[in-house]
N, C-alpha and C positions, 0 to 999 in steps of 0.2 A: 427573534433570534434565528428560527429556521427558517425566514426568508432570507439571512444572509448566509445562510448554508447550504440553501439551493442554489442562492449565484456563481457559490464560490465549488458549486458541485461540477461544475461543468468546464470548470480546471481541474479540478479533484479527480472527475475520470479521464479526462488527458493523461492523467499520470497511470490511468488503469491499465493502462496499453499492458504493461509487465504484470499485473496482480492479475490480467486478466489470460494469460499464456500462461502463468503456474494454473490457474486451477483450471487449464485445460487438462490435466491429466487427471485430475479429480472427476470431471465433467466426463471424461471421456471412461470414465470406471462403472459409470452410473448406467442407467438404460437413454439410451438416445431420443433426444430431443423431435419433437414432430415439427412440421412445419404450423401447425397453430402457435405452439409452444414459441416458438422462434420468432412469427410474427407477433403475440404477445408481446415476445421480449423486446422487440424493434420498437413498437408502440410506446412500451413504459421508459425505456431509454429517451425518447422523441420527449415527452408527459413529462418524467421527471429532470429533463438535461435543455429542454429546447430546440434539440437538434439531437442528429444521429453521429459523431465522428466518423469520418472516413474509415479509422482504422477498425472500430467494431464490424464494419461491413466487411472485414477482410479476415474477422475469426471465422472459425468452422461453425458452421449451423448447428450440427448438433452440441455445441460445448456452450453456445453463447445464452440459452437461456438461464444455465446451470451458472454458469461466470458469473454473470448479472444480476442474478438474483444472492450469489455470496458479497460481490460489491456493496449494493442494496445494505445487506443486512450486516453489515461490518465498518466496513469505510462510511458510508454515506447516512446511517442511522445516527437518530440521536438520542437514541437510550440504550450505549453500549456505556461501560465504562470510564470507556478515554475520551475526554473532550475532543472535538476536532482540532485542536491548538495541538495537540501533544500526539494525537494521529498523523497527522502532518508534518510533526518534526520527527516521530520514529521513523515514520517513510522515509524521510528525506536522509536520515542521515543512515539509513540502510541502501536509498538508493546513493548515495553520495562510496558504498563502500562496494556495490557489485559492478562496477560503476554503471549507469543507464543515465544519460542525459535528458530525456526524456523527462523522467521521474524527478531529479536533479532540480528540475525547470520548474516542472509544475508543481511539488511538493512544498518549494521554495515560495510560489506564488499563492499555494492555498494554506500555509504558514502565516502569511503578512493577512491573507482575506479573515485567518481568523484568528489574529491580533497578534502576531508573533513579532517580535520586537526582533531587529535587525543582532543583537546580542543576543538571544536565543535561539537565535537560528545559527550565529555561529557555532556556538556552546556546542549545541546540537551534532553538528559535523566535527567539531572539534573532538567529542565524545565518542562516534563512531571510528576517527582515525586512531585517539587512544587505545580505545577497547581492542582494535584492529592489530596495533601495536604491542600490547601487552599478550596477545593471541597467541599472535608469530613467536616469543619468547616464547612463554610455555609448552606450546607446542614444538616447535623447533628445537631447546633443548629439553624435550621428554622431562617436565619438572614432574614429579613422584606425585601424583592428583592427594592420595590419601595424608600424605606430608603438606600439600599445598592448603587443605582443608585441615590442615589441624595450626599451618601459619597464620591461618584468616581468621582463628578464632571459631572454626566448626569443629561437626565431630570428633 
């Protein structure tokens, strides 16, 4: 099973393009990366991906060790609690709402790599336009949060 999660890792970080420009600013909070550090991180990207994307050569040296090593331990692990089935379609149907085509593509393809039925992946974005939808109302008209949680059955 985590031979087909290696294959399908190397569309999985295709789509890191964007997860990997948010935690530039994480990365860049922390103490700055060396050039050991960085060539490490090129290596294990090379090791665990087969190749290096163009666009990782094009993040900042010092962020890219830090990036990569959150990828690693989040998206690309297999003892987190989300399967990759269902990591794949939160991506997707979060990139389907910032919108990032990019992400769109590839979240789409490492969906299908790990078994996501062509109805699931609709659902999936169908879910995000929903939730998106339902946002804008409450927001938009200032619904009473404390009122809205006691409609739902909370507090």
């Amino acid at each position: 099973m985590f031979v087909i999660r290696v294959a399908s890792t190397v569309h999985s970080c295709l789509r890191s393009a964007s997860m990997l420009a948010a935690v530039a600013l994480t990365a860049s909070l922390t103490t700055p990366a060396s050039a050991d550090d960085y060539d490490a991180a090129i290596k294990d990207i090379q090791s665990t991906m087969g190749g290096v994307p163009s666009f990782v050569k094009q993040f900042p040296k010092a962020g890219l060790p830090g990036a990569w090593a959150e990828v690693k331990a989040i998206e690309l692990s297999d003892k987190t609690a989300l399967s990759p089935k269902v990591k794949s379609l939160i991506s997707l149907a979060v990139a389907a709402q910032i919108p990032c085509n990019y992400c769109v593509w590839s979240d789409t393809e490492n969906a299908k790599r790990a078994g996501a039925t062509d109805e699931e992946i609709q659902e999936a974005v169908a879910m995000a336009a929903l939730t998106r939808h339902w946002s804008t109302i409450f927001n938009g008209m200032q619904v009473d949060m404390a009122q809205f949680k006691k409609d739902m059955g909370g507090e």
